[in-house]
PyMOL Python script that loads the backbone (N, CA, C, O; Angstrom):
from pymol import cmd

cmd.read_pdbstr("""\
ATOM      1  N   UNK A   1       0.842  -1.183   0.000  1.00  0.00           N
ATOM      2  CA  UNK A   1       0.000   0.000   0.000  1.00  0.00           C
ATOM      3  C   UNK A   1       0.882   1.240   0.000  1.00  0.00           C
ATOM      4  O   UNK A   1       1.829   1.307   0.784  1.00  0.00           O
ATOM      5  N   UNK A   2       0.620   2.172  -0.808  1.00  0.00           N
ATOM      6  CA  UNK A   2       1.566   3.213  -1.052  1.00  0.00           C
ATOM      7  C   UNK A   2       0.963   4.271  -0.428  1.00  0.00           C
ATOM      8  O   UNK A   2      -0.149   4.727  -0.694  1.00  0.00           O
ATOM      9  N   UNK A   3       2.033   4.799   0.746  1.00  0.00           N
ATOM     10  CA  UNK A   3       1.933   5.698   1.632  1.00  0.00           C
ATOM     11  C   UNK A   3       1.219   7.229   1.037  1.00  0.00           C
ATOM     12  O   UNK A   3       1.592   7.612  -0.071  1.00  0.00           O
ATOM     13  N   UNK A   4       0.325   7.960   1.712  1.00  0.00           N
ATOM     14  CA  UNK A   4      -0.237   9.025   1.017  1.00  0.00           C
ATOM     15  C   UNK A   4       0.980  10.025   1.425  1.00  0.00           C
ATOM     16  O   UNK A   4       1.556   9.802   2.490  1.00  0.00           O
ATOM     17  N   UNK A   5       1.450  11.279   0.496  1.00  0.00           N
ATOM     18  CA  UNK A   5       1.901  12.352   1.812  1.00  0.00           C
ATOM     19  C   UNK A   5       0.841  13.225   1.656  1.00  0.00           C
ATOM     20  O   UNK A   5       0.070  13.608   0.775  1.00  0.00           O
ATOM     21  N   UNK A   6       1.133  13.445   3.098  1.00  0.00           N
ATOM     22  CA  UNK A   6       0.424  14.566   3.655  1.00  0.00           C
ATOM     23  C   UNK A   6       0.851  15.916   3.190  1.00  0.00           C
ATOM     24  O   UNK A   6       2.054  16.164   3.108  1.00  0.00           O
ATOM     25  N   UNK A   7      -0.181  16.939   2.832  1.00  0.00           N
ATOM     26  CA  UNK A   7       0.026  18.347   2.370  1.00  0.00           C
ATOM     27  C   UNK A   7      -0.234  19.203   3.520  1.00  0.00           C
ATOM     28  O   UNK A   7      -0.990  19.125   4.489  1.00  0.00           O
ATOM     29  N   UNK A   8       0.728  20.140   3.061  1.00  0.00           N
ATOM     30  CA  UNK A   8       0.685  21.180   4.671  1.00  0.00           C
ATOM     31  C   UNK A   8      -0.043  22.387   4.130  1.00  0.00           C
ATOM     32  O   UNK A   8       0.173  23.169   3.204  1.00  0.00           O
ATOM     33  N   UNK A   9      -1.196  22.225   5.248  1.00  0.00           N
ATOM     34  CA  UNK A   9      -2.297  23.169   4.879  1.00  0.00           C
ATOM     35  C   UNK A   9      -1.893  24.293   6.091  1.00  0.00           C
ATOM     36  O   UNK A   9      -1.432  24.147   7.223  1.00  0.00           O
ATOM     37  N   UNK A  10      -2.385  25.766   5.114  1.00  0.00           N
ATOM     38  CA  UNK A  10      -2.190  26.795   6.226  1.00  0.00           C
ATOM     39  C   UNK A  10      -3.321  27.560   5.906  1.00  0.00           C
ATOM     40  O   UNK A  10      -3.857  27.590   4.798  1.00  0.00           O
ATOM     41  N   UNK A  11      -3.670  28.177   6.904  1.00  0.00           N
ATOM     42  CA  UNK A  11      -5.076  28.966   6.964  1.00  0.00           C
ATOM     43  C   UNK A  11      -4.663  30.837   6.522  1.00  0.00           C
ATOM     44  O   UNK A  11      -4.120  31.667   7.251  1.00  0.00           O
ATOM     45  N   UNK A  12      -5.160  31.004   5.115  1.00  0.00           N
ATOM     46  CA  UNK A  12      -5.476  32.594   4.530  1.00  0.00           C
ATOM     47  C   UNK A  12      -5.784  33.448   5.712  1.00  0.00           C
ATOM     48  O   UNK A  12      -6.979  33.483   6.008  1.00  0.00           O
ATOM     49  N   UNK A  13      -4.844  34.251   6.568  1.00  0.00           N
ATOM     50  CA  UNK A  13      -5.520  35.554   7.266  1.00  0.00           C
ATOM     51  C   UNK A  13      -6.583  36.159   7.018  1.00  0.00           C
ATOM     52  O   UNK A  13      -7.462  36.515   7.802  1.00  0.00           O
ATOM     53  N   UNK A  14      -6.474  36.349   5.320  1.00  0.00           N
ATOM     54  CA  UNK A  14      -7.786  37.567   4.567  1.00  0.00           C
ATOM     55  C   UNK A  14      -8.860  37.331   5.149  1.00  0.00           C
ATOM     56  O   UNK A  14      -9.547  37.909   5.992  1.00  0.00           O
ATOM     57  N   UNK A  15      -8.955  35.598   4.095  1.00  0.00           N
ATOM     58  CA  UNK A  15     -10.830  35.008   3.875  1.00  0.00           C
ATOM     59  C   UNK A  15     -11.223  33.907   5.010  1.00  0.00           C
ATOM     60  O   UNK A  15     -12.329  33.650   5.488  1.00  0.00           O
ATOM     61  N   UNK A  16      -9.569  33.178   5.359  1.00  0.00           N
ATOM     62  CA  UNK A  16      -9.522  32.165   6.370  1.00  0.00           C
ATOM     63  C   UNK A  16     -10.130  31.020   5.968  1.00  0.00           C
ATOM     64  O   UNK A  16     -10.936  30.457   6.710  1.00  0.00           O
ATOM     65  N   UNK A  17      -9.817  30.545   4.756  1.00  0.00           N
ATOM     66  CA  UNK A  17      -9.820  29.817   4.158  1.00  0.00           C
ATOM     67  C   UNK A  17      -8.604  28.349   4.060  1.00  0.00           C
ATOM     68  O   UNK A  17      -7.502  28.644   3.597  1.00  0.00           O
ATOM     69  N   UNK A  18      -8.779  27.132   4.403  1.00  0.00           N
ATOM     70  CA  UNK A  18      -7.130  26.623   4.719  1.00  0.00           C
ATOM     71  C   UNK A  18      -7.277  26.208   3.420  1.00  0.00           C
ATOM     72  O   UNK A  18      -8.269  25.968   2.731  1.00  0.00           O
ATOM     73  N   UNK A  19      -5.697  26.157   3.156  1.00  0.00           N
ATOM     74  CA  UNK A  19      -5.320  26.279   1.475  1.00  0.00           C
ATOM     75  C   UNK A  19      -4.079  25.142   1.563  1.00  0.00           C
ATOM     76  O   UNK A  19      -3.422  24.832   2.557  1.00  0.00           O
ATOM     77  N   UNK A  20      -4.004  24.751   0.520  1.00  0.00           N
ATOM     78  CA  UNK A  20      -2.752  23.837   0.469  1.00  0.00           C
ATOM     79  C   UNK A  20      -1.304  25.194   0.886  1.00  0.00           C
ATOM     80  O   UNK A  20      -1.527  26.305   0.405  1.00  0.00           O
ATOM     81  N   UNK A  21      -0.263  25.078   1.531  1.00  0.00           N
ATOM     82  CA  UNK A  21       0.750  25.997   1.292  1.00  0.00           C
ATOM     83  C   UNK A  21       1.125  26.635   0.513  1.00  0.00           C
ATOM     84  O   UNK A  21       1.455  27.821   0.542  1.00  0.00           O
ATOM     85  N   UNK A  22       1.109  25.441  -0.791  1.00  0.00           N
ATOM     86  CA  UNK A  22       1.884  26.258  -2.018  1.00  0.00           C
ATOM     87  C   UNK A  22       0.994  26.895  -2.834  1.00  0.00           C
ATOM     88  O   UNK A  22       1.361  27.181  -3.974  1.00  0.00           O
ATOM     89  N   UNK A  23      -0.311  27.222  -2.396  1.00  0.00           N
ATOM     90  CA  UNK A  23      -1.017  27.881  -3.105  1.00  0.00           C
ATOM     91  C   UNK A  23      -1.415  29.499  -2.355  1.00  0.00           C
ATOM     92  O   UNK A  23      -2.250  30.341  -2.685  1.00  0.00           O
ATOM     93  N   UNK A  24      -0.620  29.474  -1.460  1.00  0.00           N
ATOM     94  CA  UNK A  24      -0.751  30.607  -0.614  1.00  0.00           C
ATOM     95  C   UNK A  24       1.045  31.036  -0.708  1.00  0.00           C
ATOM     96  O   UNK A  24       2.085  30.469  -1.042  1.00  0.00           O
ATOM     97  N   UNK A  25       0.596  32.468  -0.156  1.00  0.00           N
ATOM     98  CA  UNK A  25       2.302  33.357  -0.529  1.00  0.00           C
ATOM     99  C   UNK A  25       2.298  33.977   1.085  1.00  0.00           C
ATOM    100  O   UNK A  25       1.467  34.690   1.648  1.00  0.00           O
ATOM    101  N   UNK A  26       3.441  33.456   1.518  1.00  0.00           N
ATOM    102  CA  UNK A  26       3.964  33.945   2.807  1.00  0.00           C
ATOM    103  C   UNK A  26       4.062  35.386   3.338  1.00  0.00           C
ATOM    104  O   UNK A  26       4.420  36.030   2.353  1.00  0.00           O
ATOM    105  N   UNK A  27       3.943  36.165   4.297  1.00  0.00           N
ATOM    106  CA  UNK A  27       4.170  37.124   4.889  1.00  0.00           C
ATOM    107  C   UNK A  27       5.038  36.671   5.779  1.00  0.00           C
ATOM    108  O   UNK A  27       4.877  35.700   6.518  1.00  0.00           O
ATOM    109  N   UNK A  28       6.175  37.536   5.696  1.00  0.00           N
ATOM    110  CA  UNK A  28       7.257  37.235   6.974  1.00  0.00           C
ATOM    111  C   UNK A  28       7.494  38.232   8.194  1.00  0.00           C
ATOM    112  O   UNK A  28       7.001  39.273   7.759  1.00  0.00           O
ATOM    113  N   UNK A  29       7.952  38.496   9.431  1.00  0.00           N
ATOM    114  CA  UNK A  29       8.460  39.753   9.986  1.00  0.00           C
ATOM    115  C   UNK A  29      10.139  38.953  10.633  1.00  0.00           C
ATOM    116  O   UNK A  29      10.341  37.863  11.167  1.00  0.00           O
ATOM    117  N   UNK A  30      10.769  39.711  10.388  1.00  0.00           N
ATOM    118  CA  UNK A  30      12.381  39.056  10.706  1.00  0.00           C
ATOM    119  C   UNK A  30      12.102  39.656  11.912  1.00  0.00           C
ATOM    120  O   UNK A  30      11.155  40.280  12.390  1.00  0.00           O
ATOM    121  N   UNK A  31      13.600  39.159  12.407  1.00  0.00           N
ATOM    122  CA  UNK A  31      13.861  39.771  13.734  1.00  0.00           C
ATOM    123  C   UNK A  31      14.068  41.305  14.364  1.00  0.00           C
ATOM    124  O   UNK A  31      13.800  41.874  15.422  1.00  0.00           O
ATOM    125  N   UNK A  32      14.814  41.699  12.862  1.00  0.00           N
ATOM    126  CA  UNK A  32      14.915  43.579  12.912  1.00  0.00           C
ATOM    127  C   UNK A  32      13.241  43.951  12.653  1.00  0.00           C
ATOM    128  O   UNK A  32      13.076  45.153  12.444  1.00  0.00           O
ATOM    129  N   UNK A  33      11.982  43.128  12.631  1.00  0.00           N
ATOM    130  CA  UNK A  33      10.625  43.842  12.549  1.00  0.00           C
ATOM    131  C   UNK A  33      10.664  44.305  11.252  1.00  0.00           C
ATOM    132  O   UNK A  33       9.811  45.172  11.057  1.00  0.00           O
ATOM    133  N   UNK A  34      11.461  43.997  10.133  1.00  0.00           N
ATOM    134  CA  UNK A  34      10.572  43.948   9.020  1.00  0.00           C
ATOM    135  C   UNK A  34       9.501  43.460   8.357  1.00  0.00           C
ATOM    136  O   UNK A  34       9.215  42.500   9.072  1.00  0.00           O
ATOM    137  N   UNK A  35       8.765  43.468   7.530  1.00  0.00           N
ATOM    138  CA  UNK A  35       7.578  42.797   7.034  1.00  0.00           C
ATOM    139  C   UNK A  35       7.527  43.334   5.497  1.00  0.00           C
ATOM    140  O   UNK A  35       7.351  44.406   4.918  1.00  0.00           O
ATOM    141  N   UNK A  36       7.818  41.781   5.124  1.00  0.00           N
ATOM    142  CA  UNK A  36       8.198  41.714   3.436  1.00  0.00           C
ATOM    143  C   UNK A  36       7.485  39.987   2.625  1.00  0.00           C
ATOM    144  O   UNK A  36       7.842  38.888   3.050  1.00  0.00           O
ATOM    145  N   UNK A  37       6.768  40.114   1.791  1.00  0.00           N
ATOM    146  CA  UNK A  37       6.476  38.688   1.133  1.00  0.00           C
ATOM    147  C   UNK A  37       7.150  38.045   0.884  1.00  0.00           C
ATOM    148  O   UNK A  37       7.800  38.572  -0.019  1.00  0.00           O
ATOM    149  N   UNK A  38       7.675  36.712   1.174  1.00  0.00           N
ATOM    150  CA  UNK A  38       8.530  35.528   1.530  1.00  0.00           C
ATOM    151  C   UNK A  38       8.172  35.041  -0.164  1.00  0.00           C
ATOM    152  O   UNK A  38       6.943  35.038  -0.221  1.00  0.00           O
ATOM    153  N   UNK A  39       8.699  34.663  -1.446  1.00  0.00           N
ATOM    154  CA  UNK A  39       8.261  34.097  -2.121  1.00  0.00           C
ATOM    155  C   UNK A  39       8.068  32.582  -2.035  1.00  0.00           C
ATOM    156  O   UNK A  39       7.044  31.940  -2.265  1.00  0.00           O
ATOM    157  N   UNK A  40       9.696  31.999  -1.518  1.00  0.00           N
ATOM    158  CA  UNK A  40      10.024  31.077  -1.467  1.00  0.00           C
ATOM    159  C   UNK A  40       9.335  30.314  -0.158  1.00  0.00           C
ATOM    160  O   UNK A  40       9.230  29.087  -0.172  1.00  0.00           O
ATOM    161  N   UNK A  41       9.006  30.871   0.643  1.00  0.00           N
ATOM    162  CA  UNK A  41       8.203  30.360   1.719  1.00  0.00           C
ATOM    163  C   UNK A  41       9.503  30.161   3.006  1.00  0.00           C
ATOM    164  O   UNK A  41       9.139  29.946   4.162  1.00  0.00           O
ATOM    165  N   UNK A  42      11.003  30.259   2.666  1.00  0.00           N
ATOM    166  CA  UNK A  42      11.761  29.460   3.655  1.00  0.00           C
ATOM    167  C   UNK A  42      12.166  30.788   4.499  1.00  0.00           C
ATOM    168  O   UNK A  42      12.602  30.521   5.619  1.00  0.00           O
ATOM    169  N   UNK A  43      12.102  32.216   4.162  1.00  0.00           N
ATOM    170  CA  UNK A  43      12.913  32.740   5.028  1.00  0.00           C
ATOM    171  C   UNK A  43      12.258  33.115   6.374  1.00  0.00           C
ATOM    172  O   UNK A  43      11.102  33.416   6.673  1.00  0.00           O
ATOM    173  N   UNK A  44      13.609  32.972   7.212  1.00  0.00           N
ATOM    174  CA  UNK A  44      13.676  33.370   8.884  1.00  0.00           C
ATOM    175  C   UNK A  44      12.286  33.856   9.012  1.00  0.00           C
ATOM    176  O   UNK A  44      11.673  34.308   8.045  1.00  0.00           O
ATOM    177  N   UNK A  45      11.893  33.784   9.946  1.00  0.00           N
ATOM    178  CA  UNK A  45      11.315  34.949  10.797  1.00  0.00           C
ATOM    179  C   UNK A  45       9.610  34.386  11.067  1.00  0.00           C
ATOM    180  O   UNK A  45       9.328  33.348  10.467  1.00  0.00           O
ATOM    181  N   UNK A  46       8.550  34.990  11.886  1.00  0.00           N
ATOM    182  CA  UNK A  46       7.475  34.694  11.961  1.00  0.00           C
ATOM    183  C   UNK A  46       6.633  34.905  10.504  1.00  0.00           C
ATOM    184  O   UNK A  46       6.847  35.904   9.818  1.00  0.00           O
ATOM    185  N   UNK A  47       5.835  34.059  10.173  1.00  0.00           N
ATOM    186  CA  UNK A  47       5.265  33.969   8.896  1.00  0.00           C
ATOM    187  C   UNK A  47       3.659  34.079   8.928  1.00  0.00           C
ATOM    188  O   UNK A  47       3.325  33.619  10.020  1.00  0.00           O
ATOM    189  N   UNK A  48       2.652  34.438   8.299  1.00  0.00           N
ATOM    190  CA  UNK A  48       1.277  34.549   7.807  1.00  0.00           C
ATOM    191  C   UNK A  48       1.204  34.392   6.894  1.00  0.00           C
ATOM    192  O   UNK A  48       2.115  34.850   6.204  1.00  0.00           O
ATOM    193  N   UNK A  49       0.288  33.776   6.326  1.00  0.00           N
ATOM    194  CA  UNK A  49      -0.257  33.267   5.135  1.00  0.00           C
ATOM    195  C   UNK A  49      -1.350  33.967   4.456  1.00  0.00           C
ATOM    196  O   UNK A  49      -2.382  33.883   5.122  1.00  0.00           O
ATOM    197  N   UNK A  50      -1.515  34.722   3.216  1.00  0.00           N
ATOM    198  CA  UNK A  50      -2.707  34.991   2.256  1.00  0.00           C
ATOM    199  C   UNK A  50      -2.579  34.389   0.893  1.00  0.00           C
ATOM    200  O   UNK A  50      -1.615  33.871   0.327  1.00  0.00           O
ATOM    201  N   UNK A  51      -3.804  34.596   0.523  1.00  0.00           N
ATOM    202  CA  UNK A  51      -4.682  34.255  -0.604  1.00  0.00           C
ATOM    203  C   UNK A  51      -3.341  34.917  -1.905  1.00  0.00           C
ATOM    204  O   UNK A  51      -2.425  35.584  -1.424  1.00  0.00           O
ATOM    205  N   UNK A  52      -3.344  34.729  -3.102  1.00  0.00           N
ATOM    206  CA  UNK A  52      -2.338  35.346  -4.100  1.00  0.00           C
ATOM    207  C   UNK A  52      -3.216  36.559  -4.812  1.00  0.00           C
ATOM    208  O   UNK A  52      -2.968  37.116  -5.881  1.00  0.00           O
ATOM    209  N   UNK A  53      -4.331  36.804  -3.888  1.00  0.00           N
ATOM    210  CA  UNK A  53      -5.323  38.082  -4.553  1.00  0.00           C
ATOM    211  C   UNK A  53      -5.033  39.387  -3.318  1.00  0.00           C
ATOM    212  O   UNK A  53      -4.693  39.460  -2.137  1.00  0.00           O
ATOM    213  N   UNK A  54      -5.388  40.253  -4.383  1.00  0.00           N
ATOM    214  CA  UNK A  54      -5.616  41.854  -3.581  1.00  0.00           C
ATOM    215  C   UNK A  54      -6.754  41.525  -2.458  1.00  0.00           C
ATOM    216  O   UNK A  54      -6.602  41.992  -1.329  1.00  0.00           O
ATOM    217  N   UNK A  55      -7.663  40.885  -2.702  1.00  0.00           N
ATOM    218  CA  UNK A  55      -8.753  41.278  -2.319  1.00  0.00           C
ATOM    219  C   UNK A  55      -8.561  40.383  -0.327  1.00  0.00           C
ATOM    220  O   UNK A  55      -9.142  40.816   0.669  1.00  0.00           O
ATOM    221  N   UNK A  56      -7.867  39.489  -0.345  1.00  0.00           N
ATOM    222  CA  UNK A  56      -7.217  39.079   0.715  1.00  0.00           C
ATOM    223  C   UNK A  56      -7.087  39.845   1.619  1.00  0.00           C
ATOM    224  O   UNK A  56      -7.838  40.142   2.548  1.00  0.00           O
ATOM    225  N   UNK A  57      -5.651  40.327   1.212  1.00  0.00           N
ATOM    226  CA  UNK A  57      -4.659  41.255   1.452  1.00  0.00           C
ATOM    227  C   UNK A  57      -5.019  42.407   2.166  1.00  0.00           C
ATOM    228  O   UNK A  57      -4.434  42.863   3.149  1.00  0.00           O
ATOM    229  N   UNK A  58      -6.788  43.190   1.185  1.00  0.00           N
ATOM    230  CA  UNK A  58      -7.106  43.906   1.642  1.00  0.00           C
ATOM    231  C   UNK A  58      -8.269  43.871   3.009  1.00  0.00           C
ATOM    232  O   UNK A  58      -8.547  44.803   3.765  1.00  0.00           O
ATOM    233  N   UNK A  59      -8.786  42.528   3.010  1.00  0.00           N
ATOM    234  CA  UNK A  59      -9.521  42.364   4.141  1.00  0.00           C
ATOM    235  C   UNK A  59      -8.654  41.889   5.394  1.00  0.00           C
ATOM    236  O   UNK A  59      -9.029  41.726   6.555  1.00  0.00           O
ATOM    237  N   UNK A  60      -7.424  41.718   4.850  1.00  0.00           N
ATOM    238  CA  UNK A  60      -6.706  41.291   6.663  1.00  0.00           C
ATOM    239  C   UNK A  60      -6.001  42.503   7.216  1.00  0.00           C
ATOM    240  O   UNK A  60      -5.277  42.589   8.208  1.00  0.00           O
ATOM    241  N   UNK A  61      -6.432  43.549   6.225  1.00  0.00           N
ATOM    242  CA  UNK A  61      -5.691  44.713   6.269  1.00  0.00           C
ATOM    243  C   UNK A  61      -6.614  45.568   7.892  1.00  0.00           C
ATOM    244  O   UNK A  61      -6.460  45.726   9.103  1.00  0.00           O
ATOM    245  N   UNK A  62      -7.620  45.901   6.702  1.00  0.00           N
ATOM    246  CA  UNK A  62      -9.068  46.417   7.513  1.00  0.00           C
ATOM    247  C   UNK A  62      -9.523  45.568   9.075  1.00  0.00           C
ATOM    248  O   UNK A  62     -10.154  46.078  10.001  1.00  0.00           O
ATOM    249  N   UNK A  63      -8.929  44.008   8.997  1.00  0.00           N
ATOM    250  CA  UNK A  63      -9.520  43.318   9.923  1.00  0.00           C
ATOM    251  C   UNK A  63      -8.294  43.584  10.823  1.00  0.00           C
ATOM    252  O   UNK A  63      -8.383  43.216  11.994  1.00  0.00           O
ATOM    253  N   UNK A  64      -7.035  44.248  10.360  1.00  0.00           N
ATOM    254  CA  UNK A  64      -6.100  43.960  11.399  1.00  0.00           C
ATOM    255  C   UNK A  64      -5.065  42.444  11.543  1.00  0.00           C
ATOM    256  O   UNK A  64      -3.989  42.452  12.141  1.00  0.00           O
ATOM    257  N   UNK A  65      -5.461  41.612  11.090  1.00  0.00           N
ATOM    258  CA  UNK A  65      -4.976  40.240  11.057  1.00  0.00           C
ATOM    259  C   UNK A  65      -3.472  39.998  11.307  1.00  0.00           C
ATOM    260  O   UNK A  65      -2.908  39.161  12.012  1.00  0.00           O
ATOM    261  N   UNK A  66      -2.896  41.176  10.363  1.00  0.00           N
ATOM    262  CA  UNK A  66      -1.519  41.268  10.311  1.00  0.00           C
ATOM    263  C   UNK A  66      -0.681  41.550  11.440  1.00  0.00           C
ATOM    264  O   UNK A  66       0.367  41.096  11.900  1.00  0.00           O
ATOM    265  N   UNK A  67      -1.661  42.632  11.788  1.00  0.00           N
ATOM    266  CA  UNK A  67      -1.176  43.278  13.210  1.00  0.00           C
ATOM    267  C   UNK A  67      -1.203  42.137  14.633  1.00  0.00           C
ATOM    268  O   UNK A  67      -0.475  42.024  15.619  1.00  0.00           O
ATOM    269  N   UNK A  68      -2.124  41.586  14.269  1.00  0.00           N
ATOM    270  CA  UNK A  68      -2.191  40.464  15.784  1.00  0.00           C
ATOM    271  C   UNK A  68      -1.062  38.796  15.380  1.00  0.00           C
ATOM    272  O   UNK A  68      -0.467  37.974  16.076  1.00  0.00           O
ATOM    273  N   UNK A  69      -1.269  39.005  13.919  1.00  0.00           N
ATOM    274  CA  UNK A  69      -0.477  37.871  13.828  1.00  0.00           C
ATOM    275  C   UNK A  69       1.293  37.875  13.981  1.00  0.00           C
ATOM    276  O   UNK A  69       2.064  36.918  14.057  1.00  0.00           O
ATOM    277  N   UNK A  70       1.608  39.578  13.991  1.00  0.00           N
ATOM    278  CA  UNK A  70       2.892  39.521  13.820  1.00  0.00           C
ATOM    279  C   UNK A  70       2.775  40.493  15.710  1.00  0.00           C
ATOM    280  O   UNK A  70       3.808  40.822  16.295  1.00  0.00           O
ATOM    281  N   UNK A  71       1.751  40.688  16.141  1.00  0.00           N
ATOM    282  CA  UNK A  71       1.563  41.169  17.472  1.00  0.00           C
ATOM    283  C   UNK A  71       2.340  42.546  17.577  1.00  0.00           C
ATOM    284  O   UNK A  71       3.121  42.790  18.497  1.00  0.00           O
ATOM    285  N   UNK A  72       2.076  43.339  16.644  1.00  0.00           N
ATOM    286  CA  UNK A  72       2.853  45.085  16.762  1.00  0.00           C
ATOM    287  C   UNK A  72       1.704  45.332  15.417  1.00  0.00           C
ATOM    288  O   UNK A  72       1.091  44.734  14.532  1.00  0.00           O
ATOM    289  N   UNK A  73       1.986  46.923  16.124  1.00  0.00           N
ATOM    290  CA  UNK A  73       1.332  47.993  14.851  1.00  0.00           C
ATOM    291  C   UNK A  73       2.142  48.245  13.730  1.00  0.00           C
ATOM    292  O   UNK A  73       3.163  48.932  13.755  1.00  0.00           O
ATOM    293  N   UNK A  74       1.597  47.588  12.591  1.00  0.00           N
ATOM    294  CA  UNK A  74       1.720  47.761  10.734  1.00  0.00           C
ATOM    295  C   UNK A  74       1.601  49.133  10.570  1.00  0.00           C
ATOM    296  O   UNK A  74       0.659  49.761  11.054  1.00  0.00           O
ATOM    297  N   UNK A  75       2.823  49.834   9.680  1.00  0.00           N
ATOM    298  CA  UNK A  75       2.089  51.174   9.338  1.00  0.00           C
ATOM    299  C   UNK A  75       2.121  51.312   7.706  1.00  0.00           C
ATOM    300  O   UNK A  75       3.003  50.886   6.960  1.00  0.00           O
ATOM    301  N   UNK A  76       1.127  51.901   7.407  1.00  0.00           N
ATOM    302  CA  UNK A  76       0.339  51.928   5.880  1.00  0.00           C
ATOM    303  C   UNK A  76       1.668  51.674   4.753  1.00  0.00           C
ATOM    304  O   UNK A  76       1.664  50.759   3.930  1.00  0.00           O
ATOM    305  N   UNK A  77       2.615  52.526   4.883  1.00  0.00           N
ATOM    306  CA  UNK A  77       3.635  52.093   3.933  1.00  0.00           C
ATOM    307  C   UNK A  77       4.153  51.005   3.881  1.00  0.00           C
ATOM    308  O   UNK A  77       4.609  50.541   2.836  1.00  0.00           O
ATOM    309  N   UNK A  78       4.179  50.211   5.376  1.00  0.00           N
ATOM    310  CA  UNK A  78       4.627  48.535   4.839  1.00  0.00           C
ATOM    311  C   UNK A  78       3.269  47.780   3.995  1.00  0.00           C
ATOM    312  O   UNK A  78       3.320  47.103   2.968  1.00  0.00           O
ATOM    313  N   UNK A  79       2.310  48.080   4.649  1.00  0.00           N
ATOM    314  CA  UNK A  79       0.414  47.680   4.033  1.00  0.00           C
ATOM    315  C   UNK A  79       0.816  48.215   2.294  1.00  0.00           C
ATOM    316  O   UNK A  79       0.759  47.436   1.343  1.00  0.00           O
ATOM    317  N   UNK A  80       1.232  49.754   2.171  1.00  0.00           N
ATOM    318  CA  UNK A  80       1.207  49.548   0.650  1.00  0.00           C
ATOM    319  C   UNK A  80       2.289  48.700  -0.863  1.00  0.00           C
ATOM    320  O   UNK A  80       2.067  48.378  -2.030  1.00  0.00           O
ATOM    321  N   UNK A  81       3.708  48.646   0.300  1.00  0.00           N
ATOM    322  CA  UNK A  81       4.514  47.821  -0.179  1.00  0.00           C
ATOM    323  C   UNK A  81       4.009  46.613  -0.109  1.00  0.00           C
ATOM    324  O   UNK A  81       4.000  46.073  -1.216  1.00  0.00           O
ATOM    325  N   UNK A  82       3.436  45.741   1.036  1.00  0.00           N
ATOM    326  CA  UNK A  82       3.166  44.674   0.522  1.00  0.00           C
ATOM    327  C   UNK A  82       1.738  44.478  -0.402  1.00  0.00           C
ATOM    328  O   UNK A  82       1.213  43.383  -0.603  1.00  0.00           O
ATOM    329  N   UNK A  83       1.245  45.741  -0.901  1.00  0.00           N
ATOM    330  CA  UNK A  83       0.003  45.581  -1.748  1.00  0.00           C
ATOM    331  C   UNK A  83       0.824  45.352  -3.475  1.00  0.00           C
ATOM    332  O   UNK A  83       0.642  44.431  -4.271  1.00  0.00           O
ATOM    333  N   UNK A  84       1.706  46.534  -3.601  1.00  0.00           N
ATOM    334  CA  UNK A  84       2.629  46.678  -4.885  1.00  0.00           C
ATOM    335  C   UNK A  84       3.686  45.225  -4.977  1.00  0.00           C
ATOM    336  O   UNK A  84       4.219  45.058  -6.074  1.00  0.00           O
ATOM    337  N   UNK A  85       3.911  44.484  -4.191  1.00  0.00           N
ATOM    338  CA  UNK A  85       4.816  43.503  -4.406  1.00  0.00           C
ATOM    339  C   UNK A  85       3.851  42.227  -4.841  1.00  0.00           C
ATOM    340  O   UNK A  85       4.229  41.274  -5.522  1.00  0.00           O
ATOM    341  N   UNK A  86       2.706  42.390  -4.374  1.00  0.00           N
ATOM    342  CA  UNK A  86       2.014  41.251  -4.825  1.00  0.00           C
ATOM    343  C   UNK A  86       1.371  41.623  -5.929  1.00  0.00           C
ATOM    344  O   UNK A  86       1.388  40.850  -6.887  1.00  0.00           O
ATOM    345  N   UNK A  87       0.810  42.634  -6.005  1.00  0.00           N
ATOM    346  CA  UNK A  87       1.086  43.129  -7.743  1.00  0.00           C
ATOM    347  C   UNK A  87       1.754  42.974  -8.854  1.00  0.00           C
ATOM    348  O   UNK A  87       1.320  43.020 -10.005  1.00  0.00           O
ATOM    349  N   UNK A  88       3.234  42.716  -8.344  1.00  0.00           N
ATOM    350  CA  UNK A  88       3.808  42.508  -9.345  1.00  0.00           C
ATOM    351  C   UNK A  88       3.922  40.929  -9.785  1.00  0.00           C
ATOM    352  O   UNK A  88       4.549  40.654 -10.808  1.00  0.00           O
ATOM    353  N   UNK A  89       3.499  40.218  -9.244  1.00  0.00           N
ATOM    354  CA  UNK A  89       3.330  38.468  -9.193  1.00  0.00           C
ATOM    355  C   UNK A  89       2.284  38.378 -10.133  1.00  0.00           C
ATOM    356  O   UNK A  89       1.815  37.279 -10.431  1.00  0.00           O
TER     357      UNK A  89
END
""", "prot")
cmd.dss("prot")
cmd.show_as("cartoon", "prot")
cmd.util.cbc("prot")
cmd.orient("prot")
């Protein structure tokens, strides 16, 4: 009997939706408190998960999600960099 693998599901901040991983794009915050989209999924630091749409992005924005998941206050210019970086995907 041939072993299944298991897929690592992570739950969308936006819609909260659990998604296979690789169909979701990482949010990271390193240790210096940056907050930048992880493409690759591997780098350092605490990670959140959204949807590969604006429309995500923009409801975990409004809901705050980001802010409790990385536990500090987001300010709009990191919110609009990470709106323009997933734009460009």
């Amino acid at each position: 009997m041939a072993k299944i693998k298991k897929v690592p599901m992570r739950k969308c901040i936006g819609c909260g939706t659990n998604k296979p991983k690789k169909d979701l794009i990482r949010i990271v915050k390193n240790k210096e408190g940056e907050i930048f989209l992880d493409k690759t999924g591997k780098k350092n630091g605490r990670g959140a998960y959204i949807c590969f749409n604006e429309e995500c992005l923009e409801k975990a924005i409004k809901s705050k999600a980001l802010n409790r998941a990385f536990e500090m206050e987001i300010r709009d210019e990191t919110y609009n960099e990470l709106i323009n970086s997933l734009k460009q995907d």
